[in-house]
C-alpha positions in Angstrom: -8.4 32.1 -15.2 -7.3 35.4 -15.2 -5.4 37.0 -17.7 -1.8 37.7 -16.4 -0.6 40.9 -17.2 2.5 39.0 -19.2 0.0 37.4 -21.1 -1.7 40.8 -22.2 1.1 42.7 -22.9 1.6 39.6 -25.1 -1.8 39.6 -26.3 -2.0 43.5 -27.2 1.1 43.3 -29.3 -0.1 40.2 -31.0 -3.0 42.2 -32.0 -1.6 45.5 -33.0 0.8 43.5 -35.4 -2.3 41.8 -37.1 -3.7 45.4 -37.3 -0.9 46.9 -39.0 0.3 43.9 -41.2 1.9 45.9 -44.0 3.6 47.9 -41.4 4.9 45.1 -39.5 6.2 43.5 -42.3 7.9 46.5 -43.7 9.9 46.6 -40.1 10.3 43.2 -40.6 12.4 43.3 -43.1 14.5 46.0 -42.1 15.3 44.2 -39.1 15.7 41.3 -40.8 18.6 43.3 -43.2 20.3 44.9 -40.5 20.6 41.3 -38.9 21.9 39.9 -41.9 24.4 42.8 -41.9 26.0 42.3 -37.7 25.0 38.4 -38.0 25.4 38.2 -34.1 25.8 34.8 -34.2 27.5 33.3 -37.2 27.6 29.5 -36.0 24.2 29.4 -36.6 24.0 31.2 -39.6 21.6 33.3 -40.0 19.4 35.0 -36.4 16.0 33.4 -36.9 13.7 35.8 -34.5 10.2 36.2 -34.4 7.5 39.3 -34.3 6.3 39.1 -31.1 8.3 40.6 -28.6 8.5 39.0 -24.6 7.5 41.8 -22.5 8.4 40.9 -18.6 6.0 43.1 -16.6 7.6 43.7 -12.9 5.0 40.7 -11.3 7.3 38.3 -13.8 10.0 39.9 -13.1 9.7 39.6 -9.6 9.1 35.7 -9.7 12.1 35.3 -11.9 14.3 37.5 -9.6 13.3 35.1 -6.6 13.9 31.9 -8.6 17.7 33.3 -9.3 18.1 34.0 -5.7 17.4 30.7 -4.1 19.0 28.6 -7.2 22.2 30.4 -6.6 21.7 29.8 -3.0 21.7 26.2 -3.3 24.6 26.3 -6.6 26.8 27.8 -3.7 26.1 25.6 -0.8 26.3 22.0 -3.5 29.6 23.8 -4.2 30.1 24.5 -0.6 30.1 20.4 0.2 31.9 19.2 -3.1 34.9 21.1 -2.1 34.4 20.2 1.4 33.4 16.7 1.5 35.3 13.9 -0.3 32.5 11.6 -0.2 30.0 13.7 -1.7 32.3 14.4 -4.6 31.5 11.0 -6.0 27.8 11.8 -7.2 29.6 13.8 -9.7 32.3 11.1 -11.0 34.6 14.1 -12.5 37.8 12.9 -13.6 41.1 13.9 -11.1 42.0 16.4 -13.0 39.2 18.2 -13.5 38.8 17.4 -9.0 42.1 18.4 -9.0 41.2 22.1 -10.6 37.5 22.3 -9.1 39.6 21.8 -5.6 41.8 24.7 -6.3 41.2 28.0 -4.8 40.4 30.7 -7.4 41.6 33.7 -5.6 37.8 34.9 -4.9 34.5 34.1 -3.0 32.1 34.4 -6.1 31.3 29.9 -6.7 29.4 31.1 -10.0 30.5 34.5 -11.2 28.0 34.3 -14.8 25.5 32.2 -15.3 22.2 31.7 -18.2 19.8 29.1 -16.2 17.5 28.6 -19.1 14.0 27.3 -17.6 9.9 26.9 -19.0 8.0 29.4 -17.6 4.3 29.9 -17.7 3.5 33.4 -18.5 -0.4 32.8 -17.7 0.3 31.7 -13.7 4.2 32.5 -13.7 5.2 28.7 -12.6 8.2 27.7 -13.9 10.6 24.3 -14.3 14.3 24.6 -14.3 15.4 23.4 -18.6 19.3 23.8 -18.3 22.5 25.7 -16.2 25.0 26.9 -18.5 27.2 28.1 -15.4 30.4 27.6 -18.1 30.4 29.5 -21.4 26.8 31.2 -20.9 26.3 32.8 -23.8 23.6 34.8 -26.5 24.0 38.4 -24.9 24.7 39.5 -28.4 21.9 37.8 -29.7 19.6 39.6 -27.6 20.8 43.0 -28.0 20.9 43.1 -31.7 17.8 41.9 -31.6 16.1 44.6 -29.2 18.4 47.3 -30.9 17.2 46.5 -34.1 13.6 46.2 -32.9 13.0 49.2 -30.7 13.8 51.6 -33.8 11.0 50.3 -35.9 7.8 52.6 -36.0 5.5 49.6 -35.2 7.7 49.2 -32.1 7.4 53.2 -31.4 3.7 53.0 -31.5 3.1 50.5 -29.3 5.4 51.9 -26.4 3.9 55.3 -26.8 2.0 54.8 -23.2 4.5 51.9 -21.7 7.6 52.3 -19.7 9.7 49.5 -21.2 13.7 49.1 -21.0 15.6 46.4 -22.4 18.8 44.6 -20.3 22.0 46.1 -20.0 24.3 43.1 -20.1 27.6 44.1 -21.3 28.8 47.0 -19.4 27.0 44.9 -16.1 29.1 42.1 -16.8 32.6 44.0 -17.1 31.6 45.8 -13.6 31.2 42.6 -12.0 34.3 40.9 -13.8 36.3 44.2 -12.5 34.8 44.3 -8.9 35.3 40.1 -8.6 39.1 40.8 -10.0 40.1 43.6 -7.7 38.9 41.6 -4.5 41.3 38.7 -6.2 44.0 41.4 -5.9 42.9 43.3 -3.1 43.5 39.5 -1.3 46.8 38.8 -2.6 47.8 42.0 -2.0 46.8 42.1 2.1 48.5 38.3 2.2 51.8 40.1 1.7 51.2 43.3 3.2 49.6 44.4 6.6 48.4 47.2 6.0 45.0 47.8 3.7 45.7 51.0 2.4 47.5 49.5 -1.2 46.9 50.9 -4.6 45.6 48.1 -6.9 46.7 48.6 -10.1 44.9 47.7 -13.3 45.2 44.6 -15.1 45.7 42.8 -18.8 42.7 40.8 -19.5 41.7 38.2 -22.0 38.7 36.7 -23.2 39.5 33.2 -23.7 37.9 30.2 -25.8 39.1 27.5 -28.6 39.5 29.1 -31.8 36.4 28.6 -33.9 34.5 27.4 -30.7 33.5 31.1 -29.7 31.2 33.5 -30.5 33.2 36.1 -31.9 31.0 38.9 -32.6 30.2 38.9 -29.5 33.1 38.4 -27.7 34.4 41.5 -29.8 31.1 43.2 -27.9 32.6 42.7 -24.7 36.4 43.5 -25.7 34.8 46.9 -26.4 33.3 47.4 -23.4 36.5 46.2 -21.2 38.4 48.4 -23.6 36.6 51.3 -22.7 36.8 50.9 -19.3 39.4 51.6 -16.0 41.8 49.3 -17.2 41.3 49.4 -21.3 43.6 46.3 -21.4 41.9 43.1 -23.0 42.3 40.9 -26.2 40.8 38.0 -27.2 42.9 34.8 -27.1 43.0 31.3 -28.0 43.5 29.0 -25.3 45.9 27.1 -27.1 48.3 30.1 -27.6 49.2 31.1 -24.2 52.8 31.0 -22.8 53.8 30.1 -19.1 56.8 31.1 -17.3 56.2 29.5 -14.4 55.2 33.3 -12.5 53.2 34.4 -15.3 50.3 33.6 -17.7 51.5 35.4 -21.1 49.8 36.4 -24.3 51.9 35.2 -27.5 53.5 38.0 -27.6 54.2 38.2 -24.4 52.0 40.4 -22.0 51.5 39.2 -19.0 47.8 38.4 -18.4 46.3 39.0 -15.0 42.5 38.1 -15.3 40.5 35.4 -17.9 37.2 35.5 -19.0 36.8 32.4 -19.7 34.4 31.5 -22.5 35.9 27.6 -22.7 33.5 25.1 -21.5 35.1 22.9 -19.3 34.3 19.7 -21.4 36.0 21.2 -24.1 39.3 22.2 -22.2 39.2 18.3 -20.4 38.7 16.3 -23.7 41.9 19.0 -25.3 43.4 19.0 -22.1 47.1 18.4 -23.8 46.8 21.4 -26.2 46.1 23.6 -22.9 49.1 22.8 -20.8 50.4 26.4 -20.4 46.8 27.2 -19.8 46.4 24.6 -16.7 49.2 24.9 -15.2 49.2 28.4 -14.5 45.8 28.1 -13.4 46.8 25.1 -10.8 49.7 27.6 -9.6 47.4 30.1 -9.1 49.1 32.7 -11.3 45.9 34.1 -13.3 42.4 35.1 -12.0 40.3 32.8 -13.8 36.8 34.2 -13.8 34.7 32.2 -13.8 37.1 29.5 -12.4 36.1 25.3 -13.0 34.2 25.4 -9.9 31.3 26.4 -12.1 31.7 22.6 -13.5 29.9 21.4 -10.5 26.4 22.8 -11.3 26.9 23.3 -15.0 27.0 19.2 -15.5 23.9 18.2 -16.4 23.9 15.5 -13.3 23.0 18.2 -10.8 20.0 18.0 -11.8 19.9 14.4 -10.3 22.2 15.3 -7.6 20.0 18.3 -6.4 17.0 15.2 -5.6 19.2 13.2 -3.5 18.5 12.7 0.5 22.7 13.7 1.1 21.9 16.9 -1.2 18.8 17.4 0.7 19.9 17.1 4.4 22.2 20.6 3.8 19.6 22.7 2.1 16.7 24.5 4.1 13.2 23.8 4.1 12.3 26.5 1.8 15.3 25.2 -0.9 13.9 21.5 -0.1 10.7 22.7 -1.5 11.9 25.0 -4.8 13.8 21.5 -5.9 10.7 20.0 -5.8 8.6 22.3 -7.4 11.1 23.5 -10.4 13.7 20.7 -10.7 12.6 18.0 -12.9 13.3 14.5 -11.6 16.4 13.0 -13.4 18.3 9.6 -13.3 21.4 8.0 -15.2 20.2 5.7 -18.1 22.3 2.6 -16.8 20.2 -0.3 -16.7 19.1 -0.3 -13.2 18.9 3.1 -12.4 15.5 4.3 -13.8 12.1 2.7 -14.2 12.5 0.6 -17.4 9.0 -0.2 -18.4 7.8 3.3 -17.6 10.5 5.7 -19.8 10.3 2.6 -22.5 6.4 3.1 -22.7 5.9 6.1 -22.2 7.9 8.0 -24.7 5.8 11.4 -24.1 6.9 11.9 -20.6 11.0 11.5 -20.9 13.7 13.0 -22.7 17.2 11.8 -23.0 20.4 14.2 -23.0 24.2 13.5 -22.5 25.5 14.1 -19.2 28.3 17.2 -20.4 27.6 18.6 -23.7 25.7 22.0 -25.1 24.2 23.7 -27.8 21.4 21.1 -27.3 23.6 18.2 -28.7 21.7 14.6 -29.1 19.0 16.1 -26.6 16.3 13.4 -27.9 12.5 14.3 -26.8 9.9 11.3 -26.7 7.4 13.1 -27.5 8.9 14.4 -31.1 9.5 10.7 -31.9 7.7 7.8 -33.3 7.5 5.1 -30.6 10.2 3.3 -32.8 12.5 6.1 -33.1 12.2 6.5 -29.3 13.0 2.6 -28.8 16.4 3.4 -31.3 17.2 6.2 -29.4 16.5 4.0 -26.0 18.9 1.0 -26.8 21.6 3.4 -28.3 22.1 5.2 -25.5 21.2 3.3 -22.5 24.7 2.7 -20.4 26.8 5.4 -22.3 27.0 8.3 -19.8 23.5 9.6 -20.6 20.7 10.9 -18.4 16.6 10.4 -18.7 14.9 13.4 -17.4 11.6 14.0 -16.8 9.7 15.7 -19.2 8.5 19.4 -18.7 5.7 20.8 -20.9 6.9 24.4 -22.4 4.2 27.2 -22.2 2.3 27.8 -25.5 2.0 31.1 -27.3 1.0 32.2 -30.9 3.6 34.5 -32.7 4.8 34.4 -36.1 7.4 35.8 -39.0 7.3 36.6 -42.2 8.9 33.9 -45.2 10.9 34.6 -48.1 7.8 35.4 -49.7 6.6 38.0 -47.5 4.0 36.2 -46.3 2.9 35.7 -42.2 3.6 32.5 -41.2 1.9 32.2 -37.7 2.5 29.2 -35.3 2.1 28.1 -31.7 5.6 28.3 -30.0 6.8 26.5 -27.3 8.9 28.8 -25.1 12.8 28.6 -23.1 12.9 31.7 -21.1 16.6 32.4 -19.9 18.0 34.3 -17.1 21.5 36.0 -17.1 23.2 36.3 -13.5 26.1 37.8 -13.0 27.5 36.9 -9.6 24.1 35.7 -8.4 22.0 38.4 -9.5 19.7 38.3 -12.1 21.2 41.0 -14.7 18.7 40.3 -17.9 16.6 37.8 -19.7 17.1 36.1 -23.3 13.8 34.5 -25.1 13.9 31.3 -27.4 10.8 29.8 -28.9 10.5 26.7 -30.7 7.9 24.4 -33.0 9.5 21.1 -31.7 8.5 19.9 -27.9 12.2 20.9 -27.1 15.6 22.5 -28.6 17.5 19.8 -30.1 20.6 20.5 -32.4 17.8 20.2 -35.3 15.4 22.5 -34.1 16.6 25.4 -32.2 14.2 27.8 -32.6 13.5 31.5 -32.9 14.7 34.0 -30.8 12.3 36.8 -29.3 13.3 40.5 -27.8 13.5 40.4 -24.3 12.5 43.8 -22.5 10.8 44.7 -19.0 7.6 46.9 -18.4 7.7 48.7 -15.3 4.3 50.3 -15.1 2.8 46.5 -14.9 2.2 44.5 -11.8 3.3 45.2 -8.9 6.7 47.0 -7.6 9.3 44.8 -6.3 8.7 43.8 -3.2 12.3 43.7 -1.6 15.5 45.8 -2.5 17.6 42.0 -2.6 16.0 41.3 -5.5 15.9 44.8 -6.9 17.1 44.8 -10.9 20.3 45.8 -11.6 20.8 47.7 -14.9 18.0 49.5 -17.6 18.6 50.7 -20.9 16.1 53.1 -21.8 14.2 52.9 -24.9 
């Protein structure tokens, strides 16, 4: 088979780090240090990150901007029919109150303002299967920026782009223009509800980014306040969803300011399960007082049942032929493990070809893979689950690659990784990539990994072939 040109750019710098080992683990380190230092993401202690960078020549890219425009296509028109049809809202089995805040209208036309759809994707023939949709609370833009800022400065990194046109993914600054553009229609509606005539001036607006406290990623979240701060508006704090004060006209910081637009970092699960500690929260939200971006519409393809939803005949009788297809090719199949609902024998057999994951949780939470286990574990983790709100999904081989890092002792530790490619869109267009590589068959709570850079070549493969799917924002390096 031919090698892709993914795989060589993969390849070359594979080869140019064994070359120069001394100097790759000199830069090693001081990425390493100035990671410990910002510590992007603190939940998880320390970044864990890898050599080997994941360099997206324009081919990929344009594969992976295609597979973002037809999976928002169908999120919007599954979104489309919940809201729409009461009958089809039962695939979903939300509770009312989570219906009753899905069914009420945000203010704007955006169904899934941010996304990360995290998906395996074959960098030797560039097939892909859909992993995950974290439509609610996508997150690790941080991770990937320290990461590729620390990374680019390095002189092995300088010598190896000394003939390539690489950029890395501008994801901050893209995401506050899309929040800004998504809240001024919000305004620019309620505005034109009141008053004939179009030519209003739309004011600027306090903002918050909004999660639980100790839930969010702060150093991150602090990433964006800058960025919003910097802006038109300047306006924005971070604020714990618990905290807010309602008036009954107004959503209010605690001390007071009234808020006109969230960026809301709270996974829904986590607001339904505390949904007494949010009151002031909710209730402006179900009076449509706030702009709630993204609002709990999201919920409807973030739940990890869409993925079983999306195979159903009532599902498939509204999409096209072409989004019939794609479901087929990159969804995996997926069923609820109640007794009755799944093939028995063949997921209590066959271990290697299942995995078994809650329903509405993250962070990889009790995600149990068959083919990590013992056949007795798997039977344990069978019977303890079974008819408690989980789903069995069919089990999707991750693309293979060899990278490594060096351990405490300085010495290259080099492995074949599995790889999790994800893709940021913001309001449906694919706005940058994040790269997660693991030892274990698949990201559980116990083995999440090691993150690679993320950057783009644009002097590889071919140009892209269509303005619609055209990439939005470069950083040069």
């Amino acid at each position: 088979m031919r090698t892709s040109n993914m795989s060589q750019l993969r390849n070359d710098f594979l080869e140019f780090a064994k070359l120069n080992l001394d100097e790759t683990l000199n830069d090693f380190n001081n990425v390493r240090e100035n990671l410990r230092k910002i510590n992007p993401y603190p939940q998880r202690g320390q970044l864990q990150f890898l050599v080997v960078p994941k360099i997206f020549p324009s081919d990929a890219l344009s594969v992976l901007q295609h597979a973002a425009h037809i999976i928002t296509g169908i999120f919007n028109k599954v979104i489309d029919r919940y809201l729409e049809d009461p009958s089809y809202r039962k695939h979903f089995k939300f509770p009312k109150i989570l219906e009753k805040l899905i069914l009420t209208d945000p203010g704007y036309e955006q169904k899934v303002p941010i996304a990360r759809v995290d998906l395996f994707f074959n960098e030797d023939d560039y097939t892909y299967k859909f992993c995950e949709f974290n439509t609610d609370g996508a997150s690790a833009m941080n991770e990937d920026k320290t990461l590729v800022e620390s990374w680019i400065s390095t002189s092995l990194w300088k010598k190896f782009a000394t003939d390539k046109t690489l950029r890395s993914c501008e994801l901050f600054n893209t995401w506050v223009n899309e929040f800004l553009t998504i809240f001024y229609n919000f305004k620019l509606r309620k505005i034109t509800q009141k008053n004939s005539s179009y030519f209003v001036e739309i004011s600027p607006g306090n903002f918050a980014i909004v999660d639980f406290e100790g839930k969010g990623t702060m150093p991150e979240f602090v990433a964006f306040l800058k960025k919003f701060r910097d802006g038109p508006t300047g306006k924005c704090d971070i604020i714990d969803i618990e905290n807010f004060k309602f008036d009954g006209k107004h959503l209010r910081a605690p001390d007071d300011t009234i808020i006109d637009a969230i960026y809301r970092r709270a996974v829904t699960s986590d607001c339904i399960e505390n949904i007494d500690k949010i009151k002031n929260f909710i209730d402006a939200v179900l009076a449509q007082k706030v702009c709630l971006i993204g609002s709990f519409r999201t919920q409807i393809v973030h739940n990890k049942n869409i993925f079983r939803i999306l195979h159903l005949k009532e599902t498939q009788s509204f999409l096209n032929e072409e989004e019939v297809e794609f479901v087929k090719d990159h969804i995996p199949k997926t069923f609820e493990f109640d007794y009755g609902k799944f093939d028995y024998q063949d997921v209590f057999k066959n271990k290697d070809k299942w995995i078994i994951k809650p329903a509405d949780k993250y962070g990889s939470f009790d995600v149990v893979c068959g083919a990590a286990l013992t056949q007795s574990e798997w039977e344990s983790a069978f019977f303890k689950r079974m008819d408690k709100g989980y789903l069995v999904q069919e089990y999707c081989t991750p693309y293979k690659a060899e990278n490594f890092y060096f351990d405490s002792n300085n010495q290259p530790v080099f492995e074949n990784y599995n790889n999790l490619t994800g893709l940021f869109l913001y309001n449906g267009k694919l706005a940058g990539l994040y790269s997660r590589q693991m030892t274990a068959p698949a990201t559980t709570k116990q083995e999440e990994g090691r993150v690679a850079p993320s950057l783009v070549a644009l002097d590889y493969g071919d140009l892209f072939p269509d303005e619609l799917y055209r990439y939005p924002c470069y950083n040069k390096i």
